[in-house]
C-alpha positions, 0 to 999 in steps of 0.5 A, spaced: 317 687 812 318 683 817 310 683 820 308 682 812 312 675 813 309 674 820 302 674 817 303 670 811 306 665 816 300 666 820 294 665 814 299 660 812 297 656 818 290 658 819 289 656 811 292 649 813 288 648 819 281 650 815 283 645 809 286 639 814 284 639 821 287 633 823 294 636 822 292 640 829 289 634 832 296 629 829 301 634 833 297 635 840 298 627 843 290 626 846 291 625 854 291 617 853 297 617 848 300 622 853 297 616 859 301 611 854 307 615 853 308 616 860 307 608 862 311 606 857 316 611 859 316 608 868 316 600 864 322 596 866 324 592 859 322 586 861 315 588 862 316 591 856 318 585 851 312 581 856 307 585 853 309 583 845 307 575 847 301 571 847 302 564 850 298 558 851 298 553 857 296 547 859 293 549 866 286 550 868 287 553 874 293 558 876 298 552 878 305 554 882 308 554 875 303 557 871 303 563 877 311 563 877 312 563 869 307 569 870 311 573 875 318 571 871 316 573 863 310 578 865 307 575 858 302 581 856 296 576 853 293 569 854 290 565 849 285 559 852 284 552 848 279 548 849 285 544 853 283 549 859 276 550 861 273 546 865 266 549 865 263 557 864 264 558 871 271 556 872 274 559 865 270 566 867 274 564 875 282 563 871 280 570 866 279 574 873 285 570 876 289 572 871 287 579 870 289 579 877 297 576 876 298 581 870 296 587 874 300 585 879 306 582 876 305 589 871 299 593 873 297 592 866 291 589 864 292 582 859 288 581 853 285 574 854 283 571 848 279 565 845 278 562 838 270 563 838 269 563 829 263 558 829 262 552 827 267 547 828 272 552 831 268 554 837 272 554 844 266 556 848 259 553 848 253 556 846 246 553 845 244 553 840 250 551 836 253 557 833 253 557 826 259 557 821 261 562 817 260 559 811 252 559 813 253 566 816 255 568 808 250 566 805 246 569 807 249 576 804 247 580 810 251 585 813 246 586 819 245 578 821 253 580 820 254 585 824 250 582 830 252 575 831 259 579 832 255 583 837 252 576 840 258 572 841 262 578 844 257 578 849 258 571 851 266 572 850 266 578 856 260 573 859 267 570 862 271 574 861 275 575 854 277 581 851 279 579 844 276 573 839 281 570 834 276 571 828 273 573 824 277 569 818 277 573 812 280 568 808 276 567 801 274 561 800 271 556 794 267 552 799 267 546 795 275 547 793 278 541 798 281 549 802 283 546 809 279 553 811 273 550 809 267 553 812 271 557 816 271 562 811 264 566 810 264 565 802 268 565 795 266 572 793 271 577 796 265 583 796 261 579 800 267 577 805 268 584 806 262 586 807 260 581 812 267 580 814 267 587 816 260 587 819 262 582 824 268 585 827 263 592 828 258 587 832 265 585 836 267 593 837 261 594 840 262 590 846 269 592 847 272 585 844 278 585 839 277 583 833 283 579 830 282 578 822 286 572 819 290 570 816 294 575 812 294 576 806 290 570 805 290 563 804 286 561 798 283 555 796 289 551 799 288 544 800 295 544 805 294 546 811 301 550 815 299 547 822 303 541 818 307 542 813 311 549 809 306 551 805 306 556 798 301 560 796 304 560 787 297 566 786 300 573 782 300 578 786 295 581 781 291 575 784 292 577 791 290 584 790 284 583 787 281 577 792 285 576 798 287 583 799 280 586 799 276 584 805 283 585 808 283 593 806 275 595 808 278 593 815 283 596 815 279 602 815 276 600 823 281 604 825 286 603 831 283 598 836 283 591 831 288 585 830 290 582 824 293 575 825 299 573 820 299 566 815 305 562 815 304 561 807 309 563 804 307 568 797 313 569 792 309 575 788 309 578 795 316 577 797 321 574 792 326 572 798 321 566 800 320 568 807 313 566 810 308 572 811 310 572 819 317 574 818 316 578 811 318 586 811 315 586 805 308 583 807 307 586 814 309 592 814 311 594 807 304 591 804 300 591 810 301 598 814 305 602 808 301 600 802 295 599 806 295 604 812 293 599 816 294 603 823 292 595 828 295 591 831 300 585 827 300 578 831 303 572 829 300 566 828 302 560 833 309 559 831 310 551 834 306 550 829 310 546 823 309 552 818 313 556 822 317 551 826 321 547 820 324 553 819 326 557 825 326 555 833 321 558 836 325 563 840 329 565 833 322 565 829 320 570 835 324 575 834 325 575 827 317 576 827 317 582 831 324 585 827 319 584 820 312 588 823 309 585 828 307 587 833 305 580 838 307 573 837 304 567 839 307 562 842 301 557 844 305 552 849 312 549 853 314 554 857 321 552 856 320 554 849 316 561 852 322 562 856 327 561 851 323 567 846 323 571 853 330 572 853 332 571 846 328 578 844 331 581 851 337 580 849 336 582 842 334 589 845 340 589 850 344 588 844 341 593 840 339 587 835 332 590 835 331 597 836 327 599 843 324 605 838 322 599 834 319 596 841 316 602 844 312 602 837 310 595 838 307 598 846 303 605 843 300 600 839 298 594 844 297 600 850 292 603 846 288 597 844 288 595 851 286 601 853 280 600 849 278 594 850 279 595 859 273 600 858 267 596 858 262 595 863 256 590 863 250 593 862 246 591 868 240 591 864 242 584 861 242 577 864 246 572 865 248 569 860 250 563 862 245 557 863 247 552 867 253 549 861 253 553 856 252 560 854 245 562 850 241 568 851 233 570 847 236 574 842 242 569 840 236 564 839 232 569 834 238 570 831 241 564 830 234 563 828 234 568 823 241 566 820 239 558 819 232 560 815 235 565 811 240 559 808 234 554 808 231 559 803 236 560 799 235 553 798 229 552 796 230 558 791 229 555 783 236 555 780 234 551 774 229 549 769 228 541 769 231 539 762 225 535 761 218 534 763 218 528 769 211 526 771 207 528 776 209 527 783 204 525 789 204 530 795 209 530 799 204 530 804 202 521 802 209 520 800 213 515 805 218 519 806 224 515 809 229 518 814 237 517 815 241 520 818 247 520 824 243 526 827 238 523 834 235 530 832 235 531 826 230 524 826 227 528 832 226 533 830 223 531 823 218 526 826 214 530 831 212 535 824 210 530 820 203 527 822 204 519 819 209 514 822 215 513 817 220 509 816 227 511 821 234 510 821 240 513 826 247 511 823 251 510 829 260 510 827 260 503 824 254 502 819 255 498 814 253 502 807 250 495 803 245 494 810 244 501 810 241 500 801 237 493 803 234 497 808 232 502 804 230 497 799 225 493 804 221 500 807 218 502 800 220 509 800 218 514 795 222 519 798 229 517 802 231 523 806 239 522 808 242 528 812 250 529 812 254 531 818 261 529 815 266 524 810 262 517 812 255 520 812 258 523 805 261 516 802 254 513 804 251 518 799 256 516 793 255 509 794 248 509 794 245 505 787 243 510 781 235 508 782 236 509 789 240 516 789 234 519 784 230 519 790 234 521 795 233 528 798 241 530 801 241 534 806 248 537 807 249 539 814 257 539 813 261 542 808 258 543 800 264 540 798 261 533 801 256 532 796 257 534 789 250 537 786 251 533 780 251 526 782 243 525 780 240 524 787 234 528 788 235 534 789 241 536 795 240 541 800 246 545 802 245 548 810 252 547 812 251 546 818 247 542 823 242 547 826 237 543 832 231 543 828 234 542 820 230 536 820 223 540 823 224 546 817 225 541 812 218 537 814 215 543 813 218 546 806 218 538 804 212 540 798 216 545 796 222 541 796 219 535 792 215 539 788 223 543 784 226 536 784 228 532 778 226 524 777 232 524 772 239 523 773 240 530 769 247 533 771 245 541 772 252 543 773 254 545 781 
């Protein structure tokens, strides 16, 4: 009987491997989570509470004070500003430098991370400029997606990053007054998770942590938390079937990725009102539990006002890590930094925060760590760096490839005329009368038409009644304005009704600058300010021109 019962035991569990084969896989540590237990296991607890800090500084070189704040708190990741980079050479000198510190104030390596989502948020310089992820998401392609990631990694370990602050997976309407803007890839939450997701693929290829924010979206919010408490009222329903969506595809990345908490916050989620950052509810109930998200959990900076109102930044710490996440920010004041430092050891010491709870945290930061300590420059490829910026031939294509991709959705017939207008004169014999704030844009315009055509380069302080006598006195056929922000924008809005019926706008900014509607001629939406927009649109002028209505008929936006 009893063999008979061995037996069964042993079918049992050979039946429970053949139908499940990661049971086998979930009980057997691999060597480095045994490498990662045996870390955690020699760490001191002060090294230990270090590694759950990512602090900013004001330094570009590692001064006395910035080595000693180092050697004290032993801080386990570094996110750099504009504030700290000098030039390419020197920001890749301070990264190794302070790789060094940390491996020997903790024989651990930091991450080092950058706010490098494109567009307007571009910490380093790339040439050309870097597109913003609104003109990334319209081209719906997840390959365009995918290997922007890849490029911009390789030019973050260029000089010597390890984690990108982006993608942004916020959706959102880009012509709602959202504080996000274009930093979002769109309002349709498939496509910002299809190229959400594609552009943290291309980061893992280089061995770049991902970092998606901010959770659990922060809609079409006009508020922005860096300034002021803000409540995002969206059902839960809503966010489940909007903002949480890109956010539940990359959570299927697996292990070696970061999601950035928001400090809006989201009564349907959490009736107690607290903020993303400090909600059980949200980042580990919702986010790990519901979600089975298995990545790192970090803060957003907590000196800004959405988190600073209601907590110092020391108590704000260690209430975010006791909900869920795993790393805090705190971007400057080494006073304040310090304060945290201690405020969360002694919160271990007192058993006010669990240090089973801290070991967790460290599995979590080890192995993403781990991965991204292992990766080695392909030696085949050249330097990236040129003279002051970083640029490479297949960035240029693809930058290339992205900018023409928003043109041609532009140039598509989205509408029928609502009545018949009388013919047009090719584009080629028209006097074609270009505005723009934008020395390359003019430029580059110019050196593709082959007639001399009337110019005009808006400084800061144009005044928009000269700017209308000006068009008045060229006899334009066509008056070409290419928008770059709000002034340019109002110029537009100001424009004489006779005047906008044959100005062709061409957004360089924000689509939410310039209304569809507002009569002109027809408005071309880039959303960002590529090096030869002025050339392409010389070249697509006809087809341009050729679409458009001469009357003031509202098609709707």
């Amino acid at each position: 009987m009893r063999e008979y019962i061995s037996t069964l035991k042993n079918l049992s569990l050979c039946i429970l491997i053949l139908l499940i084969p990661n049971f086998v896989l979930a009980s057997a540590p691999t060597p480095l989570e045994q490498s990662i237990e045996k870390r955690i296991a020699q760490m001191s607890l002060e090294e230990k509470v270090g590694q759950l800090f990512i602090v900013g500084f004001p330094q570009k070189d590692i001064t006395k004070e910035l080595d000693k704040f180092i050697r004290t708190y032993k801080p386990g990741s570094f996110l750099l500003f504009k504030r700290n980079i000098l030039s390419l050479a020197q920001v890749k000198k301070l990264n190794a430098d302070l790789t060094r510190l940390s491996y020997d104030t903790s024989e651990l390596p930091p991450l080092l991370a950058i706010d490098q989502e494109g567009g307007s948020v571009s910490r380093l310089p790339l040439f050309p400029t870097q597109p913003n992820a609104l003109a990334l998401g319209q081209t719906q392609s997840p390959a365009l997606a995918e290997e922007m990631g890849y490029q911009t990694g390789l030019f973050l370990r260029e000089v010597g990053f390890n984690m990108n602050l982006a993608p942004v997976l916020d959706v959102v309407d880009p012509k709602s007054r959202s504080f996000i803007g274009v930093r979002s890839f769109g309002p349709d939450p498939e496509i910002v998770k299809d190229v959400g997701v594609a552009y943290s693929r291309g980061l893992l290829r280089s061995r770049v942590i991902p970092t998606a924010k901010h959770f659990p979206g922060t809609g079409n919010l006009a508020l922005d938390p860096h300034q002021v408490i803000v409540e995002n009222a969206a059902t839960s329903v809503s966010l489940r079937e909007r903002d949480l969506v890109p956010y539940q595809a990359y959570a299927e990345l697996g292990r070696p990725v970061a999601v950035m908490l928001s400090h809006l916050l989201y009564p349907s989620l959490d009736p107690s009102r607290e903020p993303a950052s400090f909600s059980k509810k949200i980042s580990t109930d919702l986010l790990r539990g519901e979600m089975k998200y298995q990545g790192l959990v970090m803060t957003d900076d907590l000196q800004m006002q959405g988190s600073k109102q209601l907590l110092r930044p020391e108590v704000a710490a260690l209430r975010a890590l006791k909900a869920g996440a795993d790393i805090v920010m705190l971007s400057w004041s080494f006073a304040d930094q310090g304060k945290a430092f201690n405020h969360v050891k002694k919160a271990v010491q007192s058993g006010d925060f669990a240090e089973k709870d801290l070991n967790d945290k460290l599995r979590r930061i080890l192995y993403t760590k781990a991965f991204a300590n292992n990766y080695k420059r392909d030696p085949a490829i050249p330097s990236m760096i040129a003279g002051s910026v970083l640029t490479s031939p297949n960035y240029h294509q693809l930058e290339e490839q992205i900018f023409s991709q928003n043109l041609q959705s532009s140039l598509l017939v989205t509408h029928l005329p609502a009545k018949e207008t009388s013919a047009r004169k090719p584009a080629s014999q028209e006097v074609v009368c270009t505005i723009a704030p934008s020395k390359d844009f003019i430029t580059s315009f110019k050196a593709e038409r082959t007639r001399k055509e009337p110019t005009r380069l808006l400084n800061g302080n144009f005044d928009k009644t000269e700017v209308e006598s000006w068009i008045k006195s060229r006899s334009c056929d066509v008056v070409l304005l290419a928008i770059t922000g709000p002034k340019t924008a109002q110029l537009a809005g100001s424009l004489a009704p006779k005047t906008r019926s044959k100005t062709l706008v061409v957004n360089l900014s924000t689509p939410r600058w310039v209304p569809n509607n507002k009569g002109y001629l027809k408005v071309v939406q880039l959303s960002f300010n590529h090096m030869e927009s002025g050339k392409r649109i010389a070249q697509n002028l006809t087809k341009l021109l050729d679409e458009t209505h001469v009357t003031s008929v509202d098609h709707g936006e």
